[in-house]
C-alpha positions as CSV (number, residue, x, y, z in Angstrom):
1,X,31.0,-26.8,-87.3
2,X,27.9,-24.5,-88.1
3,X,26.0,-27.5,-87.0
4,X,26.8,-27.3,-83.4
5,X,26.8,-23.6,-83.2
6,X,23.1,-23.9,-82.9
7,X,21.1,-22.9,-80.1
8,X,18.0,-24.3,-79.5
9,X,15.1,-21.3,-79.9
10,X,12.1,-22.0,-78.0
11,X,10.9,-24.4,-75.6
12,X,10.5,-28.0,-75.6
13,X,6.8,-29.5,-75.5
14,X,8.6,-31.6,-71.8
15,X,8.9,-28.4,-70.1
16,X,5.7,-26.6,-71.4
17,X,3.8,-29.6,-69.4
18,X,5.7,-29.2,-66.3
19,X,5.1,-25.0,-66.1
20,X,1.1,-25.9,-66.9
21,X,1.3,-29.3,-64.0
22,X,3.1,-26.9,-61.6
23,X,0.4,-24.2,-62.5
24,X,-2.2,-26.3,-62.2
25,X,-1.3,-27.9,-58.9
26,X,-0.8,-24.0,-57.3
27,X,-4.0,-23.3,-58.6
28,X,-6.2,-26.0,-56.9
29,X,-4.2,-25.3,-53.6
30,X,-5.1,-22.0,-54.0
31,X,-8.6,-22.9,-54.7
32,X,-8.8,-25.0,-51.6
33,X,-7.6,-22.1,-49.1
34,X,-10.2,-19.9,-50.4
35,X,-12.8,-22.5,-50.3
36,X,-11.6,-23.0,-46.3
37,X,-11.6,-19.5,-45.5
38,X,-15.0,-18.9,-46.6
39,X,-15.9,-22.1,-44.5
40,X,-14.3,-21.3,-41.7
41,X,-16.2,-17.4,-42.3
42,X,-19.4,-19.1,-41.7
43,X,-18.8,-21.3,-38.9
44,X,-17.2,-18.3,-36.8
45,X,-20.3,-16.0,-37.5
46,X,-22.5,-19.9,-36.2
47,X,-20.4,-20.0,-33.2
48,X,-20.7,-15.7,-32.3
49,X,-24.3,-16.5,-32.7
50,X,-24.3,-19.5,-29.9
51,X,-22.4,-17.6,-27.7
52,X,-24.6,-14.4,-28.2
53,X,-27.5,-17.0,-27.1
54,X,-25.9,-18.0,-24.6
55,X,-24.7,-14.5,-23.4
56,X,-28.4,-14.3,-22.8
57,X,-29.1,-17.0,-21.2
58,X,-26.3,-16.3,-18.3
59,X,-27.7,-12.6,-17.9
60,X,-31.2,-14.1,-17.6
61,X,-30.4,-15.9,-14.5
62,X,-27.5,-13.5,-13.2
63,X,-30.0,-10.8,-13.4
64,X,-33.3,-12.5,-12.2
65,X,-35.3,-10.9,-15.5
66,X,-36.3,-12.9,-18.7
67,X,-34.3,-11.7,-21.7
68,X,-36.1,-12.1,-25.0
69,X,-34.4,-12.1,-28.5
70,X,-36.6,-9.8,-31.0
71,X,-35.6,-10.1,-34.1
72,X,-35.2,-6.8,-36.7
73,X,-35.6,-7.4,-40.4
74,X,-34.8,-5.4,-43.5
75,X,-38.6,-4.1,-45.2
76,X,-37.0,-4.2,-48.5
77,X,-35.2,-7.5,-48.5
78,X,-37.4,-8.9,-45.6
79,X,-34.3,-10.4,-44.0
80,X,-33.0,-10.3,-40.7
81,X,-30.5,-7.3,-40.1
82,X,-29.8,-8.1,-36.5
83,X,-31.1,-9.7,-33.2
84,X,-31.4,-7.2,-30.0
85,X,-32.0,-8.0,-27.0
86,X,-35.1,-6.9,-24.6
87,X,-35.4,-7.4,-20.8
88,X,-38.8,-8.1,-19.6
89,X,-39.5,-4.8,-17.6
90,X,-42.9,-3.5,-15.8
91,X,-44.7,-5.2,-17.8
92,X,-43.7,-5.1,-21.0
93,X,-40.7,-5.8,-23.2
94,X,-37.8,-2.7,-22.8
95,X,-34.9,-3.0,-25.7
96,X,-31.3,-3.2,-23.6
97,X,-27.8,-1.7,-25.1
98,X,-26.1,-5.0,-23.6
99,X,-25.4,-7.5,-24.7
100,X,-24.4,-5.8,-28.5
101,X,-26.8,-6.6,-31.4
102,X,-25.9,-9.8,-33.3
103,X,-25.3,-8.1,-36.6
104,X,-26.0,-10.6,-39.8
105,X,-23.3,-10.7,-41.9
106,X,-24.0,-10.6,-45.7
107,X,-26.3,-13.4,-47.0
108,X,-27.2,-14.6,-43.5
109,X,-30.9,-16.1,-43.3
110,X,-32.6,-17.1,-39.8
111,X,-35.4,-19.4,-39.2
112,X,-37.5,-19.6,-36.1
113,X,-39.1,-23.1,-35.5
114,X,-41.0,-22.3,-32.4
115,X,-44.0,-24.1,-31.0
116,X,-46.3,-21.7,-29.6
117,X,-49.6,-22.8,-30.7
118,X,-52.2,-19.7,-30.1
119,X,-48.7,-17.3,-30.0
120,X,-49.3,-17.6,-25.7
121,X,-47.1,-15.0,-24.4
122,X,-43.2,-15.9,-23.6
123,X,-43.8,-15.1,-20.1
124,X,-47.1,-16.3,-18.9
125,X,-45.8,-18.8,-17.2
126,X,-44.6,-16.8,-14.3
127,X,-46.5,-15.3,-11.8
128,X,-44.2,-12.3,-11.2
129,X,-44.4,-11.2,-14.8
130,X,-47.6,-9.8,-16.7
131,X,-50.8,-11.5,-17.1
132,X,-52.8,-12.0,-20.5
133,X,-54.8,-9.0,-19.5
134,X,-52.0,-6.8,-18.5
135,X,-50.6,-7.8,-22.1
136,X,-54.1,-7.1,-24.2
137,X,-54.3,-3.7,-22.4
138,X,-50.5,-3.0,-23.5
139,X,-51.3,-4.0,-27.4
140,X,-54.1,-1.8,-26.7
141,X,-51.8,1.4,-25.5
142,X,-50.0,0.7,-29.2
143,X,-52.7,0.8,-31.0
144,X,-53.2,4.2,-29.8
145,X,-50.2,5.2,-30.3
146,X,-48.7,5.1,-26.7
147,X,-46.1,2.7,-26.7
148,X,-44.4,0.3,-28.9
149,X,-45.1,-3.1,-28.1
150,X,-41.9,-5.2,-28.4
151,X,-42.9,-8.9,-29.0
152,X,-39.4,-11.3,-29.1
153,X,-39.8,-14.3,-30.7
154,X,-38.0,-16.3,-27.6
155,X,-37.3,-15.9,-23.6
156,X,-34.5,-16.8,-21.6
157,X,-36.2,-17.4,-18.3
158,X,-33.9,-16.5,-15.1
159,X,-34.9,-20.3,-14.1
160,X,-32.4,-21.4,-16.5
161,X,-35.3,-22.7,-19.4
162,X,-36.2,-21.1,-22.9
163,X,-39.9,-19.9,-23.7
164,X,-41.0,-21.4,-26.0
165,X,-39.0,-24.4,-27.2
166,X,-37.7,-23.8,-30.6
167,X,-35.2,-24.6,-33.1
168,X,-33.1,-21.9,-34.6
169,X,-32.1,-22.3,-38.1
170,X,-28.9,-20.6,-39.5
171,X,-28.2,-20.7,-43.2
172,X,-26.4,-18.6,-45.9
173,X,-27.0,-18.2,-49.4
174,X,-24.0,-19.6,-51.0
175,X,-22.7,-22.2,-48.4
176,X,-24.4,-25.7,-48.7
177,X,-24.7,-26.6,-44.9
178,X,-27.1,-24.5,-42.5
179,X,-26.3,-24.7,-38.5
180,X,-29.2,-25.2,-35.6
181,X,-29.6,-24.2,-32.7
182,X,-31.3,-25.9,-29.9
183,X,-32.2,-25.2,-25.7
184,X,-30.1,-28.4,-24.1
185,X,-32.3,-29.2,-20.9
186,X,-29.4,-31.1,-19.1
187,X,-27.0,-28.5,-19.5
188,X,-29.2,-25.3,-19.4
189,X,-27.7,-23.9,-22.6
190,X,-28.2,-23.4,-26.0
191,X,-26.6,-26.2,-28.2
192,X,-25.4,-26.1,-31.8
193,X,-25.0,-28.7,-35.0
194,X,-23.9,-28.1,-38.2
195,X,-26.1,-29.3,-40.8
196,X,-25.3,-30.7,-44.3
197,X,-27.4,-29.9,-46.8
């Protein structure tokens, strides 16, 4: 009779390996939803930058002006902080409160791939916008201390084109894929792909 009145004390080495499967398994889906949500974190900061782009690009021709992008970088880190944008204005390049900066978010890098060969000025092209003298007699005004001479590294043109054509590159520090941007002729806008590293 003191034989059955045992209990058993303890746990059996059966249900010790089901707590740790179970464990396990809520740990790798747990793993995976963080993994997504810092995925789906970089792709929604990709797609604010196309439609900041393109933002541009419909103000360009809505307006009648060419809208440049000028990049604003960090001295200390020497990376880009945020994009503004700049209307093409009497003859030189004027900073505008709208659209909104594109603000980076942390670990953000951007890469301009832009073939200008002699850096020609984004606007040349037009009649109705400043000559290369007009712009050499501007740098020189800086250089004396008269103005600051805004220089964007692309134009949206109210034609419906980009000056010059380039490829924007998009990557982050600790995500593996990177995300371009290019001008779409067809379609007159700016296109994006996601790129795998």
């Amino acid at each position: 009779m003191i034989a059955n009145d045992r209990r058993q004390q303890g746990y059996t080495l059966i249900e010790i390996m089901v707590v740790i499967a179970v464990l396990a398994l809520i740990a790798t889906i747990a793993a995976g939803s963080i993994s997504q949500t810092l995925n789906r974190r970089y792709s929604t900061e990709a797609e604010r930058l196309s439609i900041w782009f393109n933002q541009l690009s419909d103000f360009s021709v809505m307006q009648g002006a060419a809208f440049g992008v000028l990049s604003e970088i960090d001295k200390k880190s020497k990376r880009p902080t945020q994009l503004s944008a700049v209307i093409y204005y009497r003859n030189k390049w004027v900073k505008v409160s709208y659209p909104k900066p594109y603000i980076f978010g942390e670990g953000a890098d951007i890469e301009w791939v832009v073939d200008n060969p002699g850096n020609e000025p984004l606007v040349y092209q037009q009649a109705a916008l400043a000559s290369r003298e007009e712009l050499q007699q501007s740098a020189g005004r800086q250089a004396k201390g008269e103005d600051e001479l805004l220089e964007p590294a692309l134009a949206f043109l109210p034609d419906g084109y980009i000056e010059p054509e380039a490829v924007i590159e998009l990557s982050f520090q600790d995500y593996e894929s990177s995300y371009s941007y290019y001008w779409d002729t067809e379609n007159l806008r700016i296109k994006m792909e996601k790129n795998k590293q």
